[in-house]
SEFIZA-3560 file (N, C-alpha, C; in Angstrom, 3 decimals):
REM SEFIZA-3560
<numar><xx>-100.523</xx><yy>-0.999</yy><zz>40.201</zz><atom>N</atom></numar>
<numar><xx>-100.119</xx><yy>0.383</yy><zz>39.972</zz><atom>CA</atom></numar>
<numar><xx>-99.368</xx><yy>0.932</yy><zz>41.176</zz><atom>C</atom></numar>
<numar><xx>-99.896</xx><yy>0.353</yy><zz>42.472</zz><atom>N</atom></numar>
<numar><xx>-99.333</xx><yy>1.147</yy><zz>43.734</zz><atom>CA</atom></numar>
<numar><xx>-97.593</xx><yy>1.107</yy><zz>43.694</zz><atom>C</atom></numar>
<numar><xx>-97.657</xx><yy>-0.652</yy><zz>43.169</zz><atom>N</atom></numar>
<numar><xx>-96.079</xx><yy>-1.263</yy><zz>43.508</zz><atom>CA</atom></numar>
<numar><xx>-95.367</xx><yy>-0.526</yy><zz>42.674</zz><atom>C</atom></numar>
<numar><xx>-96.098</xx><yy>-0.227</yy><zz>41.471</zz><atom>N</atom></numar>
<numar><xx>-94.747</xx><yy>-0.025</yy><zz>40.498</zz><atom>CA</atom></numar>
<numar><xx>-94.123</xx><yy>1.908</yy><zz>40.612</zz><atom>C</atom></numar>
<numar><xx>-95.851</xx><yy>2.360</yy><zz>41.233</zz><atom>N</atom></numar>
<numar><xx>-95.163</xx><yy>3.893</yy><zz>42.170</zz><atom>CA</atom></numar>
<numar><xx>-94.468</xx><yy>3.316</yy><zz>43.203</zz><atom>C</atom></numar>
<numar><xx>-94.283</xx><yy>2.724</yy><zz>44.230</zz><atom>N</atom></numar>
<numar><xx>-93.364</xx><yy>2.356</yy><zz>45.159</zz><atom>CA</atom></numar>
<numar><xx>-92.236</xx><yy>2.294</yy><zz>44.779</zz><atom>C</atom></numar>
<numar><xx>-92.096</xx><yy>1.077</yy><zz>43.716</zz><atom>N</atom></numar>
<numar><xx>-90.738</xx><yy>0.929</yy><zz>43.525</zz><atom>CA</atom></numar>
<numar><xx>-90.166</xx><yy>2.216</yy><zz>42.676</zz><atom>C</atom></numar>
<numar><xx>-91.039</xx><yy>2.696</yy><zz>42.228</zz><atom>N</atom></numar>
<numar><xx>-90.611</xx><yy>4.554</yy><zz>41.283</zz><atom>CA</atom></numar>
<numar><xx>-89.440</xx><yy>5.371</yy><zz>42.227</zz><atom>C</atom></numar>
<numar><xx>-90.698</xx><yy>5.241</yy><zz>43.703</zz><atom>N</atom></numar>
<numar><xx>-89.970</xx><yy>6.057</yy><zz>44.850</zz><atom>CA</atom></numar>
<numar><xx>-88.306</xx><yy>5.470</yy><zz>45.017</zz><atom>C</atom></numar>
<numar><xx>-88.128</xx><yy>4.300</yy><zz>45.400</zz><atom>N</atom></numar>
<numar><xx>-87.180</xx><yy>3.555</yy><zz>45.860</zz><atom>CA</atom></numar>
<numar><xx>-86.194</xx><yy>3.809</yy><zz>44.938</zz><atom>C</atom></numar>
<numar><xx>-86.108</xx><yy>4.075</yy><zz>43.419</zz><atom>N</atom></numar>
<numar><xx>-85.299</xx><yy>3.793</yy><zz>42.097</zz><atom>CA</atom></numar>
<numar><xx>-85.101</xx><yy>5.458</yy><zz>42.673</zz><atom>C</atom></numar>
<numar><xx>-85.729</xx><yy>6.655</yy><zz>42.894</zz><atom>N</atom></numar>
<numar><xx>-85.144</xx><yy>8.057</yy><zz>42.900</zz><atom>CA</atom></numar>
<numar><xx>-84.342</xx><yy>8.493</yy><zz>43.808</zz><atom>C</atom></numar>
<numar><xx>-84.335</xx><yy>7.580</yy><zz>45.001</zz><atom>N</atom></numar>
<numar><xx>-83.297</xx><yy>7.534</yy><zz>46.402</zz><atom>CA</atom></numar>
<numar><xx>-81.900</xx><yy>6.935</yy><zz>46.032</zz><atom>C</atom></numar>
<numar><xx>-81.838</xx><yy>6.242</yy><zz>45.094</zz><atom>N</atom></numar>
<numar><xx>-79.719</xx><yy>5.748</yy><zz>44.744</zz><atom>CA</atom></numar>
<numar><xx>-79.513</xx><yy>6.908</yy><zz>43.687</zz><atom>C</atom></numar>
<numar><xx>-78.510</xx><yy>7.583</yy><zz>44.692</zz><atom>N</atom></numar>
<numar><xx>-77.668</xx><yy>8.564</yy><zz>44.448</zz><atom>CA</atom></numar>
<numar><xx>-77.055</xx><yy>8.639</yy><zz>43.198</zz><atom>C</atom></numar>
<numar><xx>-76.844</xx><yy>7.510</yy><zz>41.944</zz><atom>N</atom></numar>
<numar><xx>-76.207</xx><yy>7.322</yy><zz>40.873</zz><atom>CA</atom></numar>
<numar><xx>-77.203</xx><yy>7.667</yy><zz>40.034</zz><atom>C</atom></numar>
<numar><xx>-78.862</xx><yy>7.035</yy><zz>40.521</zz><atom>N</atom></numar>
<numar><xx>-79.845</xx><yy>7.603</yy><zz>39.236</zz><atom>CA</atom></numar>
<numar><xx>-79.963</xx><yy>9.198</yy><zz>39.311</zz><atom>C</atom></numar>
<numar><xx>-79.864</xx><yy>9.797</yy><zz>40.557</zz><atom>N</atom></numar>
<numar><xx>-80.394</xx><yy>11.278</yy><zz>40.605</zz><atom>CA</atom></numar>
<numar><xx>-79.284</xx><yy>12.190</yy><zz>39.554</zz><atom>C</atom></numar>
<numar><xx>-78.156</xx><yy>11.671</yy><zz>39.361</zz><atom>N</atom></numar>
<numar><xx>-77.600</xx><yy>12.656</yy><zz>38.485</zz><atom>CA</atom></numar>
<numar><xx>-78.092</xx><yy>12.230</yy><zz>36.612</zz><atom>C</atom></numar>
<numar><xx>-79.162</xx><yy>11.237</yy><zz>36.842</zz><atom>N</atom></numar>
<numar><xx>-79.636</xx><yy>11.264</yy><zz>35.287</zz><atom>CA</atom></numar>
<numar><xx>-80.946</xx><yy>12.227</yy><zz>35.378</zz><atom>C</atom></numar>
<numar><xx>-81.345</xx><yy>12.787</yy><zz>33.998</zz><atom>N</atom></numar>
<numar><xx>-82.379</xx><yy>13.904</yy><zz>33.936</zz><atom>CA</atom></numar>
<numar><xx>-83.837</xx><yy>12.504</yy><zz>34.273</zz><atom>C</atom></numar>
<numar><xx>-84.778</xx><yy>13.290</yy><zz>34.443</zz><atom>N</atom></numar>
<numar><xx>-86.411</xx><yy>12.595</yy><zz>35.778</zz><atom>CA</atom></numar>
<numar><xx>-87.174</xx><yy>13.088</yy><zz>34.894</zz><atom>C</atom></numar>
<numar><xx>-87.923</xx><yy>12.297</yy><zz>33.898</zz><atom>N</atom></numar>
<numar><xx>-89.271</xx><yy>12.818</yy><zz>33.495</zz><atom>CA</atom></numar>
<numar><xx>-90.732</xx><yy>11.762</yy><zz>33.849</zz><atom>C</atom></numar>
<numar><xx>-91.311</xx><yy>12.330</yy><zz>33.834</zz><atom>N</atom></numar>
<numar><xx>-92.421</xx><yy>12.672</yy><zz>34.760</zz><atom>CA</atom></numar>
<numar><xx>-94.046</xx><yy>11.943</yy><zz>33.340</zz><atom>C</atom></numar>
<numar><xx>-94.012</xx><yy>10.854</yy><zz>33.575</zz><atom>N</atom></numar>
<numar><xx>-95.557</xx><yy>11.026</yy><zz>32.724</zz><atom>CA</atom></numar>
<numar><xx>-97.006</xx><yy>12.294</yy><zz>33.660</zz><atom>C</atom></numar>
<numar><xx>-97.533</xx><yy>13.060</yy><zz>32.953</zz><atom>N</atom></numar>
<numar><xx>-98.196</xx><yy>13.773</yy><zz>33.499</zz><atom>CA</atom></numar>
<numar><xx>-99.906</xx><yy>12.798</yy><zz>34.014</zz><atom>C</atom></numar>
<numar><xx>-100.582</xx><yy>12.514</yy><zz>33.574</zz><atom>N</atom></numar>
<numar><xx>-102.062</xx><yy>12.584</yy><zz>33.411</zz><atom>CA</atom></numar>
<numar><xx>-102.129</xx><yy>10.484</yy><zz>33.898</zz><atom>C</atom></numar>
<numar><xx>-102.168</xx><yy>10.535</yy><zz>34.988</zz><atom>N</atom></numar>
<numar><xx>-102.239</xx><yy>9.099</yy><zz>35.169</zz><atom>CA</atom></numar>
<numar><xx>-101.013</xx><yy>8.890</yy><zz>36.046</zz><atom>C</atom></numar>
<numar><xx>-100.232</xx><yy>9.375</yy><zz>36.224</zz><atom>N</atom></numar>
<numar><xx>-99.008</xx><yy>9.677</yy><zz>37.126</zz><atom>CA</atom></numar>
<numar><xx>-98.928</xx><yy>10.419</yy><zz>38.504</zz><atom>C</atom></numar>
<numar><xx>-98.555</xx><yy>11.780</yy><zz>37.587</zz><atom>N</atom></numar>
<numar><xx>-98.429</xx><yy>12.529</yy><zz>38.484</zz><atom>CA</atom></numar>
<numar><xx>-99.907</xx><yy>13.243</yy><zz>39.105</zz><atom>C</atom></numar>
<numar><xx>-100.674</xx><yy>13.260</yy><zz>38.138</zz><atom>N</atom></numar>
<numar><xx>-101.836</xx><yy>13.646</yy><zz>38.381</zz><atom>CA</atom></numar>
<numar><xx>-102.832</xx><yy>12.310</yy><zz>38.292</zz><atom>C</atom></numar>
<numar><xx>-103.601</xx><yy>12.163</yy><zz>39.236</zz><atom>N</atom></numar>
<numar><xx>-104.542</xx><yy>10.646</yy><zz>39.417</zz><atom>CA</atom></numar>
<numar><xx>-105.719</xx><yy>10.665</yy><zz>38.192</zz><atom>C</atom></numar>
<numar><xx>-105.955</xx><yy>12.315</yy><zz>37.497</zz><atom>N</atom></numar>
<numar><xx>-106.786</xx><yy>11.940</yy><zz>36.749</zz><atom>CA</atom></numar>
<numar><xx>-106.161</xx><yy>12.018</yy><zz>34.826</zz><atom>C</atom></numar>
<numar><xx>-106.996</xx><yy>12.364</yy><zz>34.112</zz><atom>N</atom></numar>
<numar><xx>-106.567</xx><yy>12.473</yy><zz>32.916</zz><atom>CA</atom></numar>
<numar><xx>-106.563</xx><yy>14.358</yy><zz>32.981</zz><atom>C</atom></numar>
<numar><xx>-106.113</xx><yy>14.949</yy><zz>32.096</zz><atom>N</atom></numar>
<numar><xx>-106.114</xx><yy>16.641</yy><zz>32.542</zz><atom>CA</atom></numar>
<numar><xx>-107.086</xx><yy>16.639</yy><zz>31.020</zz><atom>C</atom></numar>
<numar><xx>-107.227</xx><yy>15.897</yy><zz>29.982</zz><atom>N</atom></numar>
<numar><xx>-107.880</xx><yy>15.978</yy><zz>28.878</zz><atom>CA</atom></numar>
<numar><xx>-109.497</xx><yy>16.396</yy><zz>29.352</zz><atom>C</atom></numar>
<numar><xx>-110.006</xx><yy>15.546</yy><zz>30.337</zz><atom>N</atom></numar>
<numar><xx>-110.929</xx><yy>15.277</yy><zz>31.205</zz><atom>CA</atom></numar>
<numar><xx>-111.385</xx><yy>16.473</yy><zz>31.837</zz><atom>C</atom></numar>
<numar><xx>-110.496</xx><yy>16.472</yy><zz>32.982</zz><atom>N</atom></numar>
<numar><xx>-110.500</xx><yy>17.391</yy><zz>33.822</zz><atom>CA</atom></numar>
<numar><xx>-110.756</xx><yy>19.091</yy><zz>32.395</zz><atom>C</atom></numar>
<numar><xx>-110.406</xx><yy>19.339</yy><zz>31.239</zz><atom>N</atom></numar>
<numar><xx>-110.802</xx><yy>20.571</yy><zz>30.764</zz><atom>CA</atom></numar>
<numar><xx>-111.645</xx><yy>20.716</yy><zz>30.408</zz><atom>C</atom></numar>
<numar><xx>-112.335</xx><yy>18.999</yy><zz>29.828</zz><atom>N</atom></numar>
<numar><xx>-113.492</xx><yy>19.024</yy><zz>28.970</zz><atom>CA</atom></numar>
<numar><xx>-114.553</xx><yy>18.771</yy><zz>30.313</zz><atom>C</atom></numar>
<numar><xx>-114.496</xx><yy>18.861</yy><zz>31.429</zz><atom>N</atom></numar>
<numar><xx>-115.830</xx><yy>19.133</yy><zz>32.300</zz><atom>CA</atom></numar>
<numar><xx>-115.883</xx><yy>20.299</yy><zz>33.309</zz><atom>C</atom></numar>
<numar><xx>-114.544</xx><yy>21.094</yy><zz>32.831</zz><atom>N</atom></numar>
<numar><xx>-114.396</xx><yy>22.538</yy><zz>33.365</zz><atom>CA</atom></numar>
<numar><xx>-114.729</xx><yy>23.106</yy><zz>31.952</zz><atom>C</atom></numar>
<numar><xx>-114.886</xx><yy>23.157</yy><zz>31.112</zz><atom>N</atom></numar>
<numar><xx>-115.541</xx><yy>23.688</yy><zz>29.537</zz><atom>CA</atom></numar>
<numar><xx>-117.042</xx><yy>23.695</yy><zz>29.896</zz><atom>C</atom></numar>
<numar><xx>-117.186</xx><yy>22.623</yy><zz>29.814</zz><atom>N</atom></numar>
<numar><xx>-118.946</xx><yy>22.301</yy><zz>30.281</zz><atom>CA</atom></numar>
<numar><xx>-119.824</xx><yy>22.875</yy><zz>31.426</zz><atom>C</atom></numar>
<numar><xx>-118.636</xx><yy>22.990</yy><zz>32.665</zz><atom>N</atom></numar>
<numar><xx>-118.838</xx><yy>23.525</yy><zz>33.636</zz><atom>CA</atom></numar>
<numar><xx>-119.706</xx><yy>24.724</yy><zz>32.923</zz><atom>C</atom></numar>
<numar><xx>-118.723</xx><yy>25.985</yy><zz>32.331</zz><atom>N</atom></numar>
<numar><xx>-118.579</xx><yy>27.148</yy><zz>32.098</zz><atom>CA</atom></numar>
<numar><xx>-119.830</xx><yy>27.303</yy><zz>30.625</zz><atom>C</atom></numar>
<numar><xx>-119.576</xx><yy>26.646</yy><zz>29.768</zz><atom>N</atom></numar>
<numar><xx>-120.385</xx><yy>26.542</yy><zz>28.720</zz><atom>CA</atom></numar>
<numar><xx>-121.001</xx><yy>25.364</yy><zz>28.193</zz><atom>C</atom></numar>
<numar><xx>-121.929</xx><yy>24.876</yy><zz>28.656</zz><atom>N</atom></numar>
<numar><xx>-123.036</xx><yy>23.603</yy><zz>28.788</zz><atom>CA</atom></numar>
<numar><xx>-123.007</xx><yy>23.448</yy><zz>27.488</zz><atom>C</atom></numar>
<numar><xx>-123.414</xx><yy>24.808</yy><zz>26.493</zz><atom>N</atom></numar>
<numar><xx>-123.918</xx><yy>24.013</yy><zz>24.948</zz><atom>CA</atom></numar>
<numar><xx>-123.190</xx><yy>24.095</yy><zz>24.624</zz><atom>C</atom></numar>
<numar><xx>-121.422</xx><yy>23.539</yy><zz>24.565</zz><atom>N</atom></numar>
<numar><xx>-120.268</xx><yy>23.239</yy><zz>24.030</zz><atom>CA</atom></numar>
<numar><xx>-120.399</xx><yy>21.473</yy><zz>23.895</zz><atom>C</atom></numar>
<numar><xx>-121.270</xx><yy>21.161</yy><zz>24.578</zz><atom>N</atom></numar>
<numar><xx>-121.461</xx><yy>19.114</yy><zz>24.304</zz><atom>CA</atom></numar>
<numar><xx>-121.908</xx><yy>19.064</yy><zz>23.486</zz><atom>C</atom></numar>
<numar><xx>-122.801</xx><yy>20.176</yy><zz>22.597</zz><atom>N</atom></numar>
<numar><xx>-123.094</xx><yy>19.588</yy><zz>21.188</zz><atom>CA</atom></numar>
<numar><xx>-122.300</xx><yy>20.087</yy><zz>19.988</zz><atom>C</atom></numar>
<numar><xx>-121.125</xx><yy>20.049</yy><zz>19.897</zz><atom>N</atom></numar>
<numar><xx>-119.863</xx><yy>20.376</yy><zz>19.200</zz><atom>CA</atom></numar>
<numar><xx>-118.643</xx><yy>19.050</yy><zz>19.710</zz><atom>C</atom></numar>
<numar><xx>-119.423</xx><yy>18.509</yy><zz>20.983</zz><atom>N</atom></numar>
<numar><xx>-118.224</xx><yy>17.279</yy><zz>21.221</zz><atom>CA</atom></numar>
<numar><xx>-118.093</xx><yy>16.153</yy><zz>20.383</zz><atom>C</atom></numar>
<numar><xx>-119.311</xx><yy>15.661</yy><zz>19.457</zz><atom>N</atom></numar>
<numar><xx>-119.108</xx><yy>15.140</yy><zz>18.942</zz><atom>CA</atom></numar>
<numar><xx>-118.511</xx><yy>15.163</yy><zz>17.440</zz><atom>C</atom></numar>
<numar><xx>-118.624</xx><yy>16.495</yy><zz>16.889</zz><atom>N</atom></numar>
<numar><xx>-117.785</xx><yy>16.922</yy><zz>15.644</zz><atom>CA</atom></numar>
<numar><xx>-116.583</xx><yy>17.496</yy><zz>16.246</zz><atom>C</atom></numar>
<numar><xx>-116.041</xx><yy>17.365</yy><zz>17.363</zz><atom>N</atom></numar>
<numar><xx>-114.437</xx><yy>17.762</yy><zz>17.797</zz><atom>CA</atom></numar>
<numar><xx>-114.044</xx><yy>16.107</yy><zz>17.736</zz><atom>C</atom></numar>
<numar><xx>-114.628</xx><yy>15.031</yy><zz>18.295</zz><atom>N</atom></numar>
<numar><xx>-114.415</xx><yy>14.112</yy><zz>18.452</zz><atom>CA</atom></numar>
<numar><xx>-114.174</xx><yy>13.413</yy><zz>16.681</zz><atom>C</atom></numar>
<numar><xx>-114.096</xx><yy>13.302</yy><zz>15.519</zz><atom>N</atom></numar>
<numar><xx>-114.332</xx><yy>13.118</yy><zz>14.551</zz><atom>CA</atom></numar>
<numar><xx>-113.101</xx><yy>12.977</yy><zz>13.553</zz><atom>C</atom></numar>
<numar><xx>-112.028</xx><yy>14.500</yy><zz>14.388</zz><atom>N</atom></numar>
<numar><xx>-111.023</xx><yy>14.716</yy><zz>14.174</zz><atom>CA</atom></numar>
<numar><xx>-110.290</xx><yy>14.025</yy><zz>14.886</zz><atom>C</atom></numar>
<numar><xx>-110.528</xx><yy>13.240</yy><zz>15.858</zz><atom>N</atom></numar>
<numar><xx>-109.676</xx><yy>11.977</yy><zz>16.278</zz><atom>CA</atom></numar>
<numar><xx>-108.911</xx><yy>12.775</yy><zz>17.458</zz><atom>C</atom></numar>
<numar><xx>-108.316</xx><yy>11.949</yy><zz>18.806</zz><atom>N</atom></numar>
<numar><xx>-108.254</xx><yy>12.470</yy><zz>20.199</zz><atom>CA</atom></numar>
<numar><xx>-107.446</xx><yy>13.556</yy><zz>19.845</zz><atom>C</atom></numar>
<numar><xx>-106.683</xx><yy>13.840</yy><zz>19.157</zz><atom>N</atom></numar>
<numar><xx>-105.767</xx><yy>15.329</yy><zz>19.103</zz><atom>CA</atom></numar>
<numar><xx>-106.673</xx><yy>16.213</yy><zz>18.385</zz><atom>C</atom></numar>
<numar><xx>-107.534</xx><yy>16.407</yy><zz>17.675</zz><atom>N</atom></numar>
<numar><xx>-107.971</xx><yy>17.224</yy><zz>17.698</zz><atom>CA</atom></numar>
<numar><xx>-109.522</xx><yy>17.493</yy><zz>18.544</zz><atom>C</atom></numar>
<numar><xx>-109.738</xx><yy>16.456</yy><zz>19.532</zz><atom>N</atom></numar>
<numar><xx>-110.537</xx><yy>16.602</yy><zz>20.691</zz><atom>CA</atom></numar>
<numar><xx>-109.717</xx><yy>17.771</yy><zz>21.625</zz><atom>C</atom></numar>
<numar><xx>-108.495</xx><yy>17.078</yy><zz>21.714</zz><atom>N</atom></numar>
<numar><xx>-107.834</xx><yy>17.544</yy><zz>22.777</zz><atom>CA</atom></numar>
<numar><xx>-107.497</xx><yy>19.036</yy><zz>22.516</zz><atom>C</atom></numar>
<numar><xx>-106.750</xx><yy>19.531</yy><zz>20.896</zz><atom>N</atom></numar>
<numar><xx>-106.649</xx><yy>20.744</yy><zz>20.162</zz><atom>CA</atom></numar>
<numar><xx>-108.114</xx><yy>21.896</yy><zz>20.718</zz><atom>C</atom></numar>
<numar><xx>-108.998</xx><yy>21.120</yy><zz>20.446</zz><atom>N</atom></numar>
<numar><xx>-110.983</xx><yy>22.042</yy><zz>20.455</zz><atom>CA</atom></numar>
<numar><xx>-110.667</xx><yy>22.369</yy><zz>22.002</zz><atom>C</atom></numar>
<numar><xx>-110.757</xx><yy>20.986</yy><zz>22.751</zz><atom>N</atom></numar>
<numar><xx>-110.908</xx><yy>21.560</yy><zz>24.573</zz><atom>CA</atom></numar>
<numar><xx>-109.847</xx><yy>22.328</yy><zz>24.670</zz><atom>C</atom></numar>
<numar><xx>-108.773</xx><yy>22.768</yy><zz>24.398</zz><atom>N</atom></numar>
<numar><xx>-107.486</xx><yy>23.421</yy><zz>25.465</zz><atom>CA</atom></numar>
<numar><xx>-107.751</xx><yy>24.461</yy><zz>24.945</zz><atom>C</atom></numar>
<numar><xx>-108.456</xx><yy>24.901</yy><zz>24.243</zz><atom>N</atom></numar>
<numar><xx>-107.974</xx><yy>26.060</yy><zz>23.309</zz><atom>CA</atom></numar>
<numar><xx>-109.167</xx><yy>27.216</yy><zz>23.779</zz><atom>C</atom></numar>
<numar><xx>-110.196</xx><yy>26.452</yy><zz>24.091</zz><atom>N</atom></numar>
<numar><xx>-111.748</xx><yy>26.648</yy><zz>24.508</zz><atom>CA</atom></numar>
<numar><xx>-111.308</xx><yy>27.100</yy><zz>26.395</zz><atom>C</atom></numar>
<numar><xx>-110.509</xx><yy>26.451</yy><zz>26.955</zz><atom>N</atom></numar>
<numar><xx>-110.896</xx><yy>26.113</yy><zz>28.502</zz><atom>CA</atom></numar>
<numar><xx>-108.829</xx><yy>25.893</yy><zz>28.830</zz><atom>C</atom></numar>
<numar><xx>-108.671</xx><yy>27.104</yy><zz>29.977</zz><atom>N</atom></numar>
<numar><xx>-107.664</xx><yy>26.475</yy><zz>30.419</zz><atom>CA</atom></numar>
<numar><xx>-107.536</xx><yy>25.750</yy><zz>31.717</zz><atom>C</atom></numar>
<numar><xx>-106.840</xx><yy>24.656</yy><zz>32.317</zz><atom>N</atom></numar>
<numar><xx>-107.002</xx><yy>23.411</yy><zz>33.556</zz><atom>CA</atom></numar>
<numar><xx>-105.950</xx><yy>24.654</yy><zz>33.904</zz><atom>C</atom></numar>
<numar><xx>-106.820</xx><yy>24.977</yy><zz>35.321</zz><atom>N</atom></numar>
<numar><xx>-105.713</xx><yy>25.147</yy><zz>37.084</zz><atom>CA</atom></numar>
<numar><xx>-104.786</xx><yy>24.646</yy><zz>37.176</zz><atom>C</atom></numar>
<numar><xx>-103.521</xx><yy>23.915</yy><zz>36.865</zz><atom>N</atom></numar>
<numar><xx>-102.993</xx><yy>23.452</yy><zz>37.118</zz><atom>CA</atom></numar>
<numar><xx>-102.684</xx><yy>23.387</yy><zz>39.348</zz><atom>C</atom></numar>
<numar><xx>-103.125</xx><yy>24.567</yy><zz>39.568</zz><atom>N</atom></numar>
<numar><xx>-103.130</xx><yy>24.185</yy><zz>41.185</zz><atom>CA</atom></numar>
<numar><xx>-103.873</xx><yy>23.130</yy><zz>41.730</zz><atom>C</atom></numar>
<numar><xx>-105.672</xx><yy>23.481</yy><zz>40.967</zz><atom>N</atom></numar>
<numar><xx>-106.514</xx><yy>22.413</yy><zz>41.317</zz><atom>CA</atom></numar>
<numar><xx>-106.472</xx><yy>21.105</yy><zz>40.814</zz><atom>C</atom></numar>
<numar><xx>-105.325</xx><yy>20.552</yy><zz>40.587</zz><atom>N</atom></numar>
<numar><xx>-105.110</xx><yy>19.102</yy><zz>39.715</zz><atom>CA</atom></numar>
<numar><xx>-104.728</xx><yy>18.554</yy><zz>40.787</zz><atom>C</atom></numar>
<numar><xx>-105.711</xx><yy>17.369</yy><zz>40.842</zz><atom>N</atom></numar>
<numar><xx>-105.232</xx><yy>16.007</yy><zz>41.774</zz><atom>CA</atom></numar>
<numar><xx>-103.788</xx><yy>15.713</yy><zz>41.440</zz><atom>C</atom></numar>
<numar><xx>-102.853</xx><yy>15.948</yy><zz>42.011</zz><atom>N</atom></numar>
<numar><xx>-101.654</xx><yy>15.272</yy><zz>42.713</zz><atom>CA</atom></numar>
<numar><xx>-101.712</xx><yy>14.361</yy><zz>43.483</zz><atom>C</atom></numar>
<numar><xx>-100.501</xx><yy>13.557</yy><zz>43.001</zz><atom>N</atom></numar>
<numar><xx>-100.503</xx><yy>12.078</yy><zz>43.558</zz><atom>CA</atom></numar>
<numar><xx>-98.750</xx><yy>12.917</yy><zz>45.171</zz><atom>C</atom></numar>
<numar><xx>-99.360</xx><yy>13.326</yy><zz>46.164</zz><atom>N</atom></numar>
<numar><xx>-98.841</xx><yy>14.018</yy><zz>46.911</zz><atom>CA</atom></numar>
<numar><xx>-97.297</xx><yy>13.274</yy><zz>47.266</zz><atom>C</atom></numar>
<numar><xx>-97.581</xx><yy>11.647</yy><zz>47.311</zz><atom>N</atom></numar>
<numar><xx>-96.371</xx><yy>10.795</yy><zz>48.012</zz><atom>CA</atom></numar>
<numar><xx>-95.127</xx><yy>11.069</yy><zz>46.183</zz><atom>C</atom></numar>
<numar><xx>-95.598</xx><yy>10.890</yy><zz>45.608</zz><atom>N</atom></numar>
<numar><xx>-94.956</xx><yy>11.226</yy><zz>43.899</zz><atom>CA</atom></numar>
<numar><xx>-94.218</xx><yy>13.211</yy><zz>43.923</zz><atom>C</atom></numar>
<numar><xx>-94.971</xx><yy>13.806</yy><zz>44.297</zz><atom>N</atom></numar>
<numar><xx>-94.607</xx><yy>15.029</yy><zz>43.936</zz><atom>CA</atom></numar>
<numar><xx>-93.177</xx><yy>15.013</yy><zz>45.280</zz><atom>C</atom></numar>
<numar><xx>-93.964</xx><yy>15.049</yy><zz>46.511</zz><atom>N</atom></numar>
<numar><xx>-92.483</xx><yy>14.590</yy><zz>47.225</zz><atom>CA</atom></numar>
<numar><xx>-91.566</xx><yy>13.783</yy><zz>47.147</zz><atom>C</atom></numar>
<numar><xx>-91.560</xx><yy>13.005</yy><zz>46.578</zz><atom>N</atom></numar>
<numar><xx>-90.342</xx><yy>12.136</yy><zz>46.266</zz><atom>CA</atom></numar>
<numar><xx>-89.393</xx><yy>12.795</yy><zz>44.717</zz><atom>C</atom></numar>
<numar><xx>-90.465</xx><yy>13.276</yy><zz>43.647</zz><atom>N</atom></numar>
<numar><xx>-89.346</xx><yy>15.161</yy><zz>43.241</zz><atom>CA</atom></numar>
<numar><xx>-89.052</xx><yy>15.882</yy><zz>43.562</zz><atom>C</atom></numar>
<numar><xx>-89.961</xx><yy>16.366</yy><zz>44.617</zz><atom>N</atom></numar>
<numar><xx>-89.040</xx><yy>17.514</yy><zz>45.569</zz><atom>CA</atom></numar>
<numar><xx>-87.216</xx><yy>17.197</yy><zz>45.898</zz><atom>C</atom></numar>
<numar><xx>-87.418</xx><yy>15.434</yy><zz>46.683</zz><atom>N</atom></numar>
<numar><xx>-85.724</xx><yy>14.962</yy><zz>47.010</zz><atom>CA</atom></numar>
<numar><xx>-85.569</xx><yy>15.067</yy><zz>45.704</zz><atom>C</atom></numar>
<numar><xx>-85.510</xx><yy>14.572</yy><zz>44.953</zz><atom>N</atom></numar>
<numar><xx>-84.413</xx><yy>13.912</yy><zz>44.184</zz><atom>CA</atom></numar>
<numar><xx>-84.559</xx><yy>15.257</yy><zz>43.330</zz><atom>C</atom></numar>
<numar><xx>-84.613</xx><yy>16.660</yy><zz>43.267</zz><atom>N</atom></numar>
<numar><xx>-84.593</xx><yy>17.575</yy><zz>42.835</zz><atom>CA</atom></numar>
<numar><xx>-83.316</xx><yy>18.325</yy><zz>43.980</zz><atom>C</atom></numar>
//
């Protein structure tokens, strides 16, 4: 995983790729964890007896896991693990 962020970095420094548009996988990327995660144990955090509804959110299959948590709980986006050497290397090539 490290190499293939390394070589990520290296591919955003030639001047010919930066004028193509840069997207970004979020959750495993740019961020080290999943953000699905990260809502459903800031949910729990906040409202404990929401785990016994996880398994009839779960039923409806991961989108509508994911639909129940976001809707319930919004993620900080400040407090999200960033992968710091990744976010600077968009800063350049931005």
């Amino acid at each position: 995983m490290a190499a293939i962020i390394e070589a990520g970095y290296e591919a955003l420094s030639a001047e010919a790729d930066l004028a193509r548009p840069l997207c970004v996988d979020l959750d495993g990327t740019l961020v080290v964890t999943d953000t699905l995660w990260e809502g459903f144990v800031g949910l729990l955090r906040r409202k404990p007896w929401l785990i016994l509804l996880a398994p009839i959110w779960l039923l409806r299959g991961r989108a509508g896991f994911k639909r129940a948590v976001s809707s319930r709980n919004h993620v900080d986006p400040e407090a999200l693990p960033y992968r710091a050497g990744l976010v600077e290397a968009l800063r350049l090539a931005k």
